[in-house]
N, C-alpha and C positions, 0 to 999 in steps of 0.2 A: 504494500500500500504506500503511494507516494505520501511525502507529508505537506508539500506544496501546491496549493491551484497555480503556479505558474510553470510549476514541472507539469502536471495535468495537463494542462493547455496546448503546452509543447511534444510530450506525447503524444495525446491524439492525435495533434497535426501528422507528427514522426511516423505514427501508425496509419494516417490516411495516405499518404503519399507513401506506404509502401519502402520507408526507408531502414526502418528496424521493426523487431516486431516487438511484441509486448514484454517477453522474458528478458530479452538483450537490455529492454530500456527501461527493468526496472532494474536489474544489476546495475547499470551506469548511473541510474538516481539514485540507488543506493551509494556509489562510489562517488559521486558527486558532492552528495550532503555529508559524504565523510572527511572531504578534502575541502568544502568548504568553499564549492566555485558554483555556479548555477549552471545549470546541467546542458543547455548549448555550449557554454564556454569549455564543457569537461570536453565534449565530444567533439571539439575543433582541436582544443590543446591535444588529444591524446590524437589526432588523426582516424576519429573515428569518420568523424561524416565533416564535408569543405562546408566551410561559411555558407559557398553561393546555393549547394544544395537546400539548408536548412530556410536560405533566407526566401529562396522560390516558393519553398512547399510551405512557407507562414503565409505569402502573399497571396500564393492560389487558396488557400482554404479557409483565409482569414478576411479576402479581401484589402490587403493593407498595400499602400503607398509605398516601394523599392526607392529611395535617393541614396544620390553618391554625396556626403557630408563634403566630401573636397573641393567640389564645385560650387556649393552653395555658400552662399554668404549668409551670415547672420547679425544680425544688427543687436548693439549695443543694448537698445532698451530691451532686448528680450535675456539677454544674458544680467545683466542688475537686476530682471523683475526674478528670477530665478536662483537663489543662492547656492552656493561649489557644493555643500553639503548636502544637499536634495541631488542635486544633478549626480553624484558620485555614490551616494548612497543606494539609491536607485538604479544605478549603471543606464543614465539618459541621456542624453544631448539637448537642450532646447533649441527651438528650429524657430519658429516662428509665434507671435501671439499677433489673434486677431480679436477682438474685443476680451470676453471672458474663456476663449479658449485658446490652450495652450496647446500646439503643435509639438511632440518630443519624439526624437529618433531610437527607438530600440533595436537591441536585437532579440527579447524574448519580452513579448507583453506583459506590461506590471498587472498584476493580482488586482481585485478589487479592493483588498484593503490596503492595498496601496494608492490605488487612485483616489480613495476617501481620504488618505494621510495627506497628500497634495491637494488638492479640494479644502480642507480642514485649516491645514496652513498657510497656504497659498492664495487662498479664494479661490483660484481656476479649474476650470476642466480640462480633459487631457484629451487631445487627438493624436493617435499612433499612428508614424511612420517607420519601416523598418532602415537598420543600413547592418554593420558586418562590427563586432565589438571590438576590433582595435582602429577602426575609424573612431567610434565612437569613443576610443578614449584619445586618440589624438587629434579630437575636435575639444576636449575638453580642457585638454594643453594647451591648446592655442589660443581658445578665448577665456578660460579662466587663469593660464599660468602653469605651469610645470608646479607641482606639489603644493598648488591651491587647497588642496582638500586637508592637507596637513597641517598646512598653519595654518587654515581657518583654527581644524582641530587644538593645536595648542593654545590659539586666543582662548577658543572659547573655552575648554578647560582650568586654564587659569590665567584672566587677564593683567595680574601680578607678574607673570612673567613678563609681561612688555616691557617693561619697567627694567626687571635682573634680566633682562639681555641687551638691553639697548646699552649702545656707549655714546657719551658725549664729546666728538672729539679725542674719541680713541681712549680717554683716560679714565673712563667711568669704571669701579670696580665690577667685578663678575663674582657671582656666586658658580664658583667652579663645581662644587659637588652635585648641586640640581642640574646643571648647563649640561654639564660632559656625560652624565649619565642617566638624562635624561630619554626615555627610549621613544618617546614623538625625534627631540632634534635628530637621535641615529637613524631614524627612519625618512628623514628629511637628508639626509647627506646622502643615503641610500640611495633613495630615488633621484639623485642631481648625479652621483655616479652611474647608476646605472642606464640614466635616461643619456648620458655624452656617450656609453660606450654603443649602445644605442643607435645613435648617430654617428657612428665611426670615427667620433671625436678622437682627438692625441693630447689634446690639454684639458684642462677645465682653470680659468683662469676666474679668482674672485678679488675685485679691486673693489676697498672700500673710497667713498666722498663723502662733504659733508651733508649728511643729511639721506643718502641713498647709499645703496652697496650693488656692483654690476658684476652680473655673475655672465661669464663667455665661456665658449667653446671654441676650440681653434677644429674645423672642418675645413682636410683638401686647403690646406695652409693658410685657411682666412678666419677668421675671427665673427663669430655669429653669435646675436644673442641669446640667453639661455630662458629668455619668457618667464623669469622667477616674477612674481607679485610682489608688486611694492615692500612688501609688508615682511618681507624676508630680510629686510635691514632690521629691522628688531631681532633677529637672531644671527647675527654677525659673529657676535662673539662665543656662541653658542655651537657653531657651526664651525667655528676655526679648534677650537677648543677640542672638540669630538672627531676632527680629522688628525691634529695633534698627536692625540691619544693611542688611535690607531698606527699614526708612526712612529711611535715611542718618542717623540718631541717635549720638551717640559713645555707647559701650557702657563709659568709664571714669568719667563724670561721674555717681554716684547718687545725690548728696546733692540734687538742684536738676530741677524739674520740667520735661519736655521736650515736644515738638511733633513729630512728623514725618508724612510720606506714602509709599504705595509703591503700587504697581498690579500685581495681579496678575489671571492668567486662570484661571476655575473652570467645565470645561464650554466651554460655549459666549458666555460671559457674562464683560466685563472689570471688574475691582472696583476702585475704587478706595480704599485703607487710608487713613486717618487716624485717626494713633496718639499717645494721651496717654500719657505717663506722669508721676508723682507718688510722693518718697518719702515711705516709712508705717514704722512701728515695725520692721516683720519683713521691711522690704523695700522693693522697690520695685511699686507696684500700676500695672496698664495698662489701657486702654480700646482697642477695636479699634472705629472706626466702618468697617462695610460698606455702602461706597454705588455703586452702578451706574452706569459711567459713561454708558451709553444706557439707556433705557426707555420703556417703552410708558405714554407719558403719558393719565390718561385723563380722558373726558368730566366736566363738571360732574356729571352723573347720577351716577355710576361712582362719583364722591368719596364721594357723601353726600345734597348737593344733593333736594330735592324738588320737584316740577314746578315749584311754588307759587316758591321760592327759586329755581331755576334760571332762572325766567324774569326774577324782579327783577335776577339777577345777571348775566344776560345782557347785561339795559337798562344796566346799571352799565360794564360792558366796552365799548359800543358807542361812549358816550357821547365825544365829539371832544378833551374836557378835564376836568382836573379832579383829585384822589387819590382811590385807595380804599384806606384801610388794611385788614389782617388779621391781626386779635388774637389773642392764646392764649399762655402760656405755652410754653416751650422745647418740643420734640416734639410737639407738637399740629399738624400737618402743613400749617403756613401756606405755608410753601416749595414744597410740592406743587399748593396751590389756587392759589398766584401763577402759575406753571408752566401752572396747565391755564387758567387765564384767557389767558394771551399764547399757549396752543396753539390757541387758537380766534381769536384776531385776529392769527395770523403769518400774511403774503402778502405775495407779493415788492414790492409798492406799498407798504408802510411800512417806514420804521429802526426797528428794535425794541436797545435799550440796555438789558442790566443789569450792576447795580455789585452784589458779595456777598463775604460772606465766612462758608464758602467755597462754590464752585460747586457744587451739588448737583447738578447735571442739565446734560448736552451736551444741545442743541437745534439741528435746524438751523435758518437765517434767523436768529439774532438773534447781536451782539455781545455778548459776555459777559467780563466783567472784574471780575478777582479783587483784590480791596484787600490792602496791605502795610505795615501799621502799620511795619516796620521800616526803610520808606524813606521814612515818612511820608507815605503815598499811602493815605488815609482816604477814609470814605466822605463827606467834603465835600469836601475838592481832586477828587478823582475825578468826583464834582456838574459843577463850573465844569469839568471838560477836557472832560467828557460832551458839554455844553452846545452845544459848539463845533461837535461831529459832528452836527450837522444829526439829531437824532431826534425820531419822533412819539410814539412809546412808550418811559417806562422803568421799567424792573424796580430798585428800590433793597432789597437786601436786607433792613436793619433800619436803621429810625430809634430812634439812639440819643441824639441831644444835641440841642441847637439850635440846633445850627450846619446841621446833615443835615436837620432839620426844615424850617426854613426856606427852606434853596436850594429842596427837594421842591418844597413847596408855591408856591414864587415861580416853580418851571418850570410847574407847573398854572396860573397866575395869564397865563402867558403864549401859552400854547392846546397844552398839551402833557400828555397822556393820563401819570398816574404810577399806579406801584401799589407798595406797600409795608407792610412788617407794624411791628406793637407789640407790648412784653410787658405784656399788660394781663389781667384775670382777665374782664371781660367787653365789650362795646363801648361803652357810654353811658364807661365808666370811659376809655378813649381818648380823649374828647374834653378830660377834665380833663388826661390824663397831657400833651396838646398845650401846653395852658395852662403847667401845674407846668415843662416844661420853660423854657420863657418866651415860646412861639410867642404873639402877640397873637391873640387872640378874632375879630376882626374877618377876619386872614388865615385861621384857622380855618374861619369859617362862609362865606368868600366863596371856597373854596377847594375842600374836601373834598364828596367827593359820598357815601358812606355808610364806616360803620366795620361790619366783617363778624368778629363773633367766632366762634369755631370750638375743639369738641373731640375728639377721638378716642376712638372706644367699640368696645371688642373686638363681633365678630358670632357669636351662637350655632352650631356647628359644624353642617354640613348632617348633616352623618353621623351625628352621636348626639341632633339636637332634637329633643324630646317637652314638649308641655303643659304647665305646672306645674301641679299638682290642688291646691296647694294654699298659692297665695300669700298674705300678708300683705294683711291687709281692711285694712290702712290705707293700703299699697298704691297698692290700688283706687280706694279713696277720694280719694289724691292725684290719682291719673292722669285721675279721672274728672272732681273739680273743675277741674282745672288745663287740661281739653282740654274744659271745657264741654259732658260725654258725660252721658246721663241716668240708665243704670243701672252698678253697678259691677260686678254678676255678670255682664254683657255683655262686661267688657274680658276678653281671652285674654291669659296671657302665659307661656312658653315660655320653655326652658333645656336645655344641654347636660348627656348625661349622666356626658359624656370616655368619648374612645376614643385608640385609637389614630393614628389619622390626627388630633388636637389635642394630643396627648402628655395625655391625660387631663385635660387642663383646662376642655373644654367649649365653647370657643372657638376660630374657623380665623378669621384675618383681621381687618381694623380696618376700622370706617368712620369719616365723620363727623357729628357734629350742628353745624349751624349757625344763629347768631341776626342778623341784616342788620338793623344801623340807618341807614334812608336818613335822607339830612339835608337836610331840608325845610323850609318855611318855621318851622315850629313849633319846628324844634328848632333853626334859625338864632337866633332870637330868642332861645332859651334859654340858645345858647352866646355869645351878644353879652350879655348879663346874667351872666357867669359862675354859674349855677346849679350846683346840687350835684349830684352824679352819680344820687342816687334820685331827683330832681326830671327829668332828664332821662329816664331809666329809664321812668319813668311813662310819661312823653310820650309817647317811641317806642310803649311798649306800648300805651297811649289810641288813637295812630296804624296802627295795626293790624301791630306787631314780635309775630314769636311769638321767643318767649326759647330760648335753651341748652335751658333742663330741658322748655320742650314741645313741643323740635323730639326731644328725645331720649325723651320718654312714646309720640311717634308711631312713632317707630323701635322700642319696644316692644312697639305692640300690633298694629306690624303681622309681630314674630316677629322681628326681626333682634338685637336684641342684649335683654340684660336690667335691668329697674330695678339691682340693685347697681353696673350699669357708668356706668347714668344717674349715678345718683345720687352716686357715688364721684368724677365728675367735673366737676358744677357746682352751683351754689350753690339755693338756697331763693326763689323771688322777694319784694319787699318787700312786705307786705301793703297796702301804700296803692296798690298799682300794679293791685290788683283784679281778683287772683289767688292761688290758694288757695297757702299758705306750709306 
């Protein structure tokens, strides 16, 4: 015997449409009301019956109204006359009011005494429309806020707390025992974690000011905001406090900038935190890095890589000896292309060593060690203990000095396969930053086998790309000199128009472009001459380097990503290198 008229409801439907029959769906109500989910949402979560089945056979047998929540707009005065804790309580969307009746999107019809509780409270009547429940809860994000429903919760629980979490100007005391172990605020940090991983988020960044606190997400490298409710600046400190805690951070010290880690599970998926913080005028501001601690590392292809590049870079990996750096500025995804390079030469026949800080990626087969400036276990002592462990491959994080430089390259000098990055703007420019450091020339050129500079460029979203009709002729013009193309009304090039599935920005995902300087006889000579970096630049390019900006024209025209992404992220080439500037 069910114990719900809304399970009721939904059975019969279930059973007229022939989609379960009576035994099957009283098991699942029973397993339903024991997990505590209302028995559509069981039977979508568990892959029993698809949304669009359940929501067809409500509509044929109900009669009821199918909308897609995405497309529709909802007007303000209907989300005010409706408060987050009805709507969420309920599992409803408000759609529409037209005098005394309220229009609300479901996906399993409220009970009757439900719609007497809304009636009672509300004054209105209910008219039902169906749509699919995770529309319906990310119609509720959008026009209520991301974990509306929570700090409604903790107001109205206890409006003393407004007060013990609010700071003024950062210096207001905090009642740290209620704050940190409070279980509404960890259920609020919860859902702001889990809602960025969510979104494929990499940061979660919370910057307090006065009078408000801005909570962002960095998606596909751009900074989006996170929809928290005003009202989330009352728990600032409450919220910083409770992520603290998690990284083992002291929660008393704000004057002085901190470090910590924490690991938690989202789904199916373990994350690993690493948490900044930094004080600022109105507070203390935090950076949330979300990094996976498994993943499905992928192919050269998959990065960026084009036939042309994958196969020079392939010859580069195989090769028995030697460095290969990979340039780019911070976030430009050198950690990842190092990664997939030793994911294609790990076999149980070699030691594979890397030295990082910090570890981005668990992999199996290779030794991985984390450096500890505060026991003074750098990445040059850690070099010489390396050394010892008998390896053929090492992975060296970042070559920052020329202490790290040197051992590198003096283990390549010794028949030992390294790979490692610089923060350099593009590759010819690595060979001088070798020198500047004070690495001699000579160990440079008899050493390294190519420098691989690398950028990341958002990709046009599949969902909303369409044509541009009507690009900039100068554009054209660039793409078409710079890729040696004959006509410019030939080149096609393509943009998002934002949708939903890209949070309107016209972009889903990142890739890379990349520019491989092998280091050859020509450019040995170059670097045994200390020449200047356009002088080098040239070479490779003479040499047949295709550059940053026409690995990224390519990526253009053939529809992945668009010139503003190119061009926002690498430079002009020199005109003496005999390509269009």
């Amino acid at each position: 015997m069910l114990k719900s008229a809304v399970s009721k409801t939904l059975t019969d439907v279930l059973q007229k449409a022939q989609l379960l029959d009576e035994a099957a769906l009283q098991a699942y109500a029973a397993e339903a009301l024991r997990t505590n989910r209302r028995l559509g949402v069981y039977l979508v979560d568990e892959g029993i019956l698809k949304t669009q089945d359940i929501l067809k056979a409500l509509s044929e047998h109900l009669r009821l109204e199918l909308i897609n929540l995405k497309s529709v707009s909802i007007d303000k005065t209907v989300i005010e006359r409706v408060p987050v804790k009805f709507a969420s309580y309920y599992h409803f969307m408000p759609v529409a009011l037209e005098g005394n009746k309220l229009s609300v999107a479901v996906f399993e019809p409220l009970d009757i005494h439900s719609q007497d509780d809304i009636r009672a409270h509300l004054g209105l009547e209910t008219r039902f429309v169906l749509a699919g429940p995770w529309d319906i809860e990310e119609a509720l994000k959008k026009y209520y806020g991301l974990a509306s429903e929570t700090i409604d919760q903790i107001l109205t629980k206890d409006l003393g707390k407004r007060s013990r979490f609010a700071q003024e100007d950062g210096a207001g005391l905090e009642d740290i025992e209620h704050s940190s172990d409070d279980p509404s605020v960890a259920k609020l940090v919860n859902q702001i974690i889990v809602e960025a991983f969510q979104k494929r988020a990499t940061d979660i960044h919370i910057e307090p000011y006065r009078n408000k606190v801005r909570f962002r997400y960095r998606i596909d490298g751009v900074l989006i905001d996170a929809n928290l409710p005003p009202e989330a600046r009352h728990f600032l400190a409450a919220i910083l406090s409770r992520i603290k805690i998690m990284a083992n951070i002291t929660i008393t010290e704000k004057r002085r900038p901190h470090d910590g880690s924490a690991v938690v599970r989202v789904k199916d998926q373990t994350l690993d935190l690493r948490i900044s913080t930094i004080p600022t005028l109105h507070g203390e501001s935090m950076v949330i890095r979300l990094l996976p601690t498994t993943t499905t590392l992928l192919d050269l292809e998959k990065l960026g890589f084009n036939k042309d590049n994958a196969r020079k870079f392939r010859e580069l990996i195989c090769r028995p000896h030697g460095v290969v750096f990979v340039t780019g500025p911070t976030g430009s995804g050198k950690t990842t292309t190092l990664y997939a390079c030793l994911n294609e030469i790990n076999d149980p026949n070699r030691k594979i060593i890397t030295i990082e800080d910090p570890i981005e990626y668990e992999m199996e087969g290779l030794t991985q060690i984390q450096v500890n400036p505060g026991v003074d276990f750098t990445f040059a002592s850690g070099l010489r203990s390396i050394l010892r462990h008998d390896p053929d491959i090492l992975m060296v994080g970042e070559v920052r000095d020329k202490e790290t430089a040197d051992i590198a390259i003096r283990t390549a000098l010794t028949g030992h396969l390294v790979f490692s990055s610089l923060h350099t703007n593009d590759a010819a420019s690595a060979v001088t930053r070798l020198v500047d450091m004070g690495v001699e020339p000579y160990l440079v050129a008899s050493s390294v086998q190519a420098f691989v500079a690398q950028r990341l460029v958002r990709v046009i979203c599949p969902e909303c790309r369409h044509e541009d009709q009507d690009p900039l002729i100068e554009i054209r013009q660039d793409i078409v000199q710079s890729l040696d193309l004959s006509d410019p009304m030939s080149v096609r090039i393509y943009k998002g128009r934002g949708c939903d599935h890209c949070n309107n920005t016209g972009y889903y995902g990142r890739t890379a472009i990349y520019e491989i300087l092998l280091v050859d006889e020509a450019i040995r000579s170059a670097v045994l001459d200390r020449a200047r970096v356009e002088d080098i630049a040239r070479i490779a390019i003479k040499g047949g380097m295709r550059t940053l900006r026409q690995d990224g024209w390519m990526n253009v025209i053939q529809g992945i990503t668009t010139p503003a992404e190119v061009m926002n992220v690498t430079m002009k080439e020199d005109a003496l290198a005999g390509i269009r500037v």
